[in-house]
C-alpha positions as CSV (number, residue, x, y, z in Angstrom):
1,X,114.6,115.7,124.9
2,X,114.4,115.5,121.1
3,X,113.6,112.0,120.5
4,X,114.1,111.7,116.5
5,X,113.9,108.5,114.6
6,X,114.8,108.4,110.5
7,X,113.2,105.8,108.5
8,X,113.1,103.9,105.3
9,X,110.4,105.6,103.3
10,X,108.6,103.3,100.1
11,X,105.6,104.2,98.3
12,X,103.6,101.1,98.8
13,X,103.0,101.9,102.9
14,X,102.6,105.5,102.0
15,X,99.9,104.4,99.7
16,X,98.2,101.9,101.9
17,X,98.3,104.1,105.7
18,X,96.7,107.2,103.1
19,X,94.1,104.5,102.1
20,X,93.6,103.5,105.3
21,X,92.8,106.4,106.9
22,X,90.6,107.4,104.3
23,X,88.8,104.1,104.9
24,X,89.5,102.3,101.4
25,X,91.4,99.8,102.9
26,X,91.1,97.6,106.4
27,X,93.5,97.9,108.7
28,X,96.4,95.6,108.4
29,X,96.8,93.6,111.2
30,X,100.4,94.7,111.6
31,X,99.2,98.0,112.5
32,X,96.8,97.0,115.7
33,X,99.4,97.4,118.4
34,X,99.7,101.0,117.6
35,X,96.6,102.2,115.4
36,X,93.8,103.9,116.7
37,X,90.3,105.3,115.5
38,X,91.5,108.9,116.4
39,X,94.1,108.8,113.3
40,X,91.1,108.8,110.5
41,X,89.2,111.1,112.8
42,X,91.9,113.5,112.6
43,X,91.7,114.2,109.3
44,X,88.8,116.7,109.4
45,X,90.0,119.1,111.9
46,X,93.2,118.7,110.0
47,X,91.3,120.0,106.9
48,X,90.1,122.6,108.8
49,X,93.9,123.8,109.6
50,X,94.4,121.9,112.7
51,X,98.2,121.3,112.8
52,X,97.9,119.7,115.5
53,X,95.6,117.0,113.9
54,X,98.1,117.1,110.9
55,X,100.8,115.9,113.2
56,X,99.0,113.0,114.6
57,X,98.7,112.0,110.8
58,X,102.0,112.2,109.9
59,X,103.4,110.6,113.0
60,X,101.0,107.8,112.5
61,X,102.9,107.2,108.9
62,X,106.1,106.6,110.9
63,X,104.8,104.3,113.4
64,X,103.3,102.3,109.8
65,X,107.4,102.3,108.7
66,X,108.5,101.1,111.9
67,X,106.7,98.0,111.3
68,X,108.2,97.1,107.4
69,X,111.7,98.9,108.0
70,X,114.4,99.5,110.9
71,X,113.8,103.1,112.6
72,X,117.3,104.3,112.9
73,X,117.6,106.7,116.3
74,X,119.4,108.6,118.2
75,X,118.5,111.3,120.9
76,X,118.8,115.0,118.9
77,X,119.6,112.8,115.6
78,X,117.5,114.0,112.5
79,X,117.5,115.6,109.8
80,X,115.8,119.4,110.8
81,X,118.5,118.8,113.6
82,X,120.8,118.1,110.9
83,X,120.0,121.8,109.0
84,X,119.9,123.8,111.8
85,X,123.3,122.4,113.5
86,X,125.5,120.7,111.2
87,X,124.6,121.4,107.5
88,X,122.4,123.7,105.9
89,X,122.8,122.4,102.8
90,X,120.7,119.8,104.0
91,X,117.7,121.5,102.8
92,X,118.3,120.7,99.1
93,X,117.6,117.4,99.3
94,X,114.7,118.0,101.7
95,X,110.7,117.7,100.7
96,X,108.1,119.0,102.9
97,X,105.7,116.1,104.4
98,X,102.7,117.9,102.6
99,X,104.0,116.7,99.1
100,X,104.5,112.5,100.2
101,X,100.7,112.8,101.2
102,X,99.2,114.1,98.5
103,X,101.1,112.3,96.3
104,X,99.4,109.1,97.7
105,X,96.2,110.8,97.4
106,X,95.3,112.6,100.6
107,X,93.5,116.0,99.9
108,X,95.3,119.1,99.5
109,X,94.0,121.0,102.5
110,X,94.4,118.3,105.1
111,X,98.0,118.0,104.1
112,X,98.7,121.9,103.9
113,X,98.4,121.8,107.5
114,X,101.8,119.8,107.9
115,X,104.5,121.8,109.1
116,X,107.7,121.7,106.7
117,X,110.0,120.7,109.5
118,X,109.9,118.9,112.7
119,X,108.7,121.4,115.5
120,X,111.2,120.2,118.2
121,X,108.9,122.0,121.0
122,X,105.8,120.3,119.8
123,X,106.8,116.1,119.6
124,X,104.5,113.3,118.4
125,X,105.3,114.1,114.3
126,X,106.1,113.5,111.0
127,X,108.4,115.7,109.3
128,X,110.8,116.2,105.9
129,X,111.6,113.5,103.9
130,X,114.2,112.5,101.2
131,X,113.1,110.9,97.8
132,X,114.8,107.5,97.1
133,X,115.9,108.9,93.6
134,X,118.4,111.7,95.8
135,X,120.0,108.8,98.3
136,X,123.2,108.1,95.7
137,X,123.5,112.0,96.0
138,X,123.0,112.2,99.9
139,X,125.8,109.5,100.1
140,X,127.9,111.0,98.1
141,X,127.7,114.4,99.7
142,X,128.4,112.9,103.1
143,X,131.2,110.9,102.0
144,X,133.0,114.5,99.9
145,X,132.3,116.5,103.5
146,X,132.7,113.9,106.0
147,X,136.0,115.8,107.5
148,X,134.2,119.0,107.8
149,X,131.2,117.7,109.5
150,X,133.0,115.9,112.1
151,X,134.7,118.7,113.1
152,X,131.8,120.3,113.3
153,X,130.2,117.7,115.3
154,X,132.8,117.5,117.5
155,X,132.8,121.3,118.3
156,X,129.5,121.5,118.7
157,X,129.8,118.6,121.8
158,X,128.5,115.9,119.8
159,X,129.8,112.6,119.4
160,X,130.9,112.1,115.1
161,X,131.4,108.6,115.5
162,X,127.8,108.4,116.5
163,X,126.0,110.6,115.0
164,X,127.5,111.3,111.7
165,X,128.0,107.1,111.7
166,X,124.5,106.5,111.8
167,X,123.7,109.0,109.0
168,X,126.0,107.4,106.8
169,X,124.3,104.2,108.2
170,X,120.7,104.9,107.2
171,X,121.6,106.5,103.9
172,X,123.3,104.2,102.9
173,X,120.6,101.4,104.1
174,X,118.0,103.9,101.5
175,X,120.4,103.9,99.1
176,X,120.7,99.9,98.8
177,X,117.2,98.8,99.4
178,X,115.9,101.6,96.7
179,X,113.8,103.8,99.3
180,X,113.6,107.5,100.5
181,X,114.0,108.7,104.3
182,X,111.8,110.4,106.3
183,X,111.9,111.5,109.7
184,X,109.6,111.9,112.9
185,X,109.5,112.4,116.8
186,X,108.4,110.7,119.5
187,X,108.0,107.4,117.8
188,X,110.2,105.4,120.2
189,X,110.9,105.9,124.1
190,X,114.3,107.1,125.3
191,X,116.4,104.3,125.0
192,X,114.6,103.7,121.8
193,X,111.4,101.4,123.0
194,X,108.5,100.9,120.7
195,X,104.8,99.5,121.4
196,X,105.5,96.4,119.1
197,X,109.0,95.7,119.7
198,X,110.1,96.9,116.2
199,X,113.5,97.2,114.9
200,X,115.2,100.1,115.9
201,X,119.0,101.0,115.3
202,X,121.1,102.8,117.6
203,X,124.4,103.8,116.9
204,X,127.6,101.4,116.9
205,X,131.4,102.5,116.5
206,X,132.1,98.7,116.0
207,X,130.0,98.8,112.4
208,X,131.6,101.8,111.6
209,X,134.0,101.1,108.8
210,X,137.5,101.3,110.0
211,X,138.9,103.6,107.3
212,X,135.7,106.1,108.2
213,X,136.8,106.0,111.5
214,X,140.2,106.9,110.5
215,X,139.0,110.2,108.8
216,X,137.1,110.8,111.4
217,X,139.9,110.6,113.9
218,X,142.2,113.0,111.8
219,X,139.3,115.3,111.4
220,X,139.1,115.8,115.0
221,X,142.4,115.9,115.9
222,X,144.0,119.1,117.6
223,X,146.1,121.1,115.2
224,X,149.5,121.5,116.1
225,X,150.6,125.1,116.5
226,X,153.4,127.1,114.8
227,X,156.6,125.7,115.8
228,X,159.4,128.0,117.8
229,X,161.1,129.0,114.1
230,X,157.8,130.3,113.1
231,X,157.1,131.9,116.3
232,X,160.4,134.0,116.1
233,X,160.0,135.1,112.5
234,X,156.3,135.7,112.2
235,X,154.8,133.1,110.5
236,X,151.3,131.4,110.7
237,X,150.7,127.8,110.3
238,X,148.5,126.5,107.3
239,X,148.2,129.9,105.5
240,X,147.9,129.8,102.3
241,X,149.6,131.8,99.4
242,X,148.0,134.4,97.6
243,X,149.4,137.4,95.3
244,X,148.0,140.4,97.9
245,X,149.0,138.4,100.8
246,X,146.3,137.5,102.6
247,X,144.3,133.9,102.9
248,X,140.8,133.6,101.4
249,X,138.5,132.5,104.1
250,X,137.4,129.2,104.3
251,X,133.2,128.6,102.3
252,X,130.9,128.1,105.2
253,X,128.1,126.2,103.2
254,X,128.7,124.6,100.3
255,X,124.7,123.1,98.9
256,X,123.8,120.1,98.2
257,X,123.9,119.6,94.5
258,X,121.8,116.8,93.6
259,X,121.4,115.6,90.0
């Protein structure tokens, strides 16, 4: 059961739960229903190339999120998820969880030990992240394919109203408040409990915007085949011209292009 949560990423906790565990800084007292001596104590077996102890250090930075900004969840909903089933593109726009920590000042080698991506075998981590400067991008990206990937949501078994939804939710949510995204696992229970009672958003077709719905719903929508005229003389629906006859095949991945 992949239990992935995507959350508003800023700077400011980054900097503090890095400080934190490198005992600069007390712990805040929004962090006691969840924090625990074995986070700091992680750190050197992390050094050491534990990845195991890396994980418990970048799960531990999503757990900090959850008590600032809304986790936004949904089982099998994430962003590695994302890549490997709906959009490889994706990756563009990704950053490896090494890079956030150092940036706030934890040492190189204890951060090397991150894995890139969430190991969906594994649980109990943090894993890629998009930078706040790339959400107009993101959005922008979603809204140009939104057709395409709800088809291919829908024929992979998934539901688009709910999963692409959300996506468009959370980016957008980034996009507005001026933060990135990152993503982790096993942050919140099945039906999306946490240990402090935090903010967690599931999806909703009823805050879906109606016209997204619309595209969403022609997307998916059987295509009618060849009528009896075209059956009798040959001719295939949707075809496109071309001087030699044939129909270029459709791009499978077009990249991300952020500016």
């Amino acid at each position: 059961m992949e239990l992935i949560t995507v959350h508003p990423l800023d700077q400011e906790t980054v900097g503090t739960y890095v400080a934190v565990l490198r005992g600069k800084q007390p712990v805040p007292d929004a962090w006691r229903a969840w924090w625990t001596p074995a986070l700091p104590a992680a750190l050197s077996p992390a050094r050491s190339g534990s990845e195991h102890a890396a994980n418990q250090l970048s799960h531990g930075l999503a757990l900090a999120l959850m008590t600032r900004w809304p986790a936004y969840f949904q089982q099998g909903f994430g962003f590695t998820t994302w890549e490997a089933r709906v959009d490889r593109g994706l990756g563009m726009v990704l950053r490896p969880p090494s890079r956030l920590f150092v940036e706030a000042g934890l040492p190189e080698p204890v951060a090397r030990a991150m894995p890139i991506r969430l190991d969906l075998q594994q649980g109990m981590m943090g894993g890629a992240w998009i930078p706040a400067r790339l959400m107009p991008d993101l959005e922008r990206q979603l809204d140009l394919r939104l057709e395409r990937t709800a088809k291919r949501l829908h024929d992979g078994e998934f539901d688009p109203y709910a999963t692409l939804g959300l996506m468009l939710e959370a980016v957008t949510y980034a996009r507005t408040q001026g933060v990135g995204l990152y993503e982790a696992m096993d942050v919140v229970g099945p039906g999306g409990e946490t240990a402090g009672g935090e903010a967690v958003v599931t999806p909703d077709r009823v805050r879906l915007a109606p016209t997204v719905q619309e595209r969403i719903a022609e997307a998916i929508r059987p295509q009618k085949g060849p009528g009896l005229l075209a059956r009798m003389f040959g001719r295939k629906g949707h075809e496109v011209f071309s001087p030699n006859g044939k129909t270029p095949p459709p791009s499978d991945v077009t990249p991300f292009e952020p500016e």
